[in-house]
N, C-alpha and C positions, 0 to 999 in steps of 0.2 A: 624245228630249227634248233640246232645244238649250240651254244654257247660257251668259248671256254675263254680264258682270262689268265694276262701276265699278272705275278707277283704284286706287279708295281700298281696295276689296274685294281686288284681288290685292297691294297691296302688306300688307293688315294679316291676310291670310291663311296670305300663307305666314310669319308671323312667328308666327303664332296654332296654324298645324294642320301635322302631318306630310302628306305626299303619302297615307299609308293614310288617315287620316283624314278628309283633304278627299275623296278616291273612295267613303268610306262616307259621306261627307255628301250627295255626288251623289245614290251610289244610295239614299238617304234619302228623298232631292226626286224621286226617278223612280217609285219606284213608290208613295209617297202626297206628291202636291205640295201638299196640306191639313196636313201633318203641325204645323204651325208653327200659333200662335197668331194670330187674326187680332189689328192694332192696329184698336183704334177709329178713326173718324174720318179713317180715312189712305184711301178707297177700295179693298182691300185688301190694303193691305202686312200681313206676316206675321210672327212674331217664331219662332225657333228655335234653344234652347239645346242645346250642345254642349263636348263636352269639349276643351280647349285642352291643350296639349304640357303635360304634367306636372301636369299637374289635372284632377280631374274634373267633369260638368258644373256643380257649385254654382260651382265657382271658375274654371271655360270662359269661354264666349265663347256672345254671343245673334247670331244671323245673322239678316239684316231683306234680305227679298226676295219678287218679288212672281211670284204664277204669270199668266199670260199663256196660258188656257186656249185660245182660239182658235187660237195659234201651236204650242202646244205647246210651250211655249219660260218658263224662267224664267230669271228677271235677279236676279243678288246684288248686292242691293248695298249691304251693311255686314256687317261682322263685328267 
């Protein structure tokens, strides 16, 4: 599974998520990349909440990224 990332995604990440974190968030999206909430009306973009540095998911962080089944490949892009 290829990962690529907005701008905006790697700078409010790593302000958001430890390096374990973000690896368990990967492998989150690798073996169920359905695991997120589909948004309505967005073609589908996904919503996935997750625990941020010193809080847990209620007071985390929602990651909005879309899987790209054909490529195998998903793109973050907000957190």
């Amino acid at each position: 599974m290829l990962f690529t990332e907005t701008a905006v995604f790697t700078k409010r990440v790593k302000e958001l998520l430890d390096d374990d974190a973000y690896r368990l968030l990967q492998v989150r999206l690798m073996i169920s990349p359905e695991a997120g909430d589909l948004i309505e009306g967005t073609g589908g973009l996904r919503k996935l909440r997750v625990a941020a540095n010193g809080h847990g998911k209620r007071g985390g962080a929602r990651v909005i990224y879309y899987h790209f089944i054909s490529k195998s490949q998903i793109a973050l892009l907000y957190i």
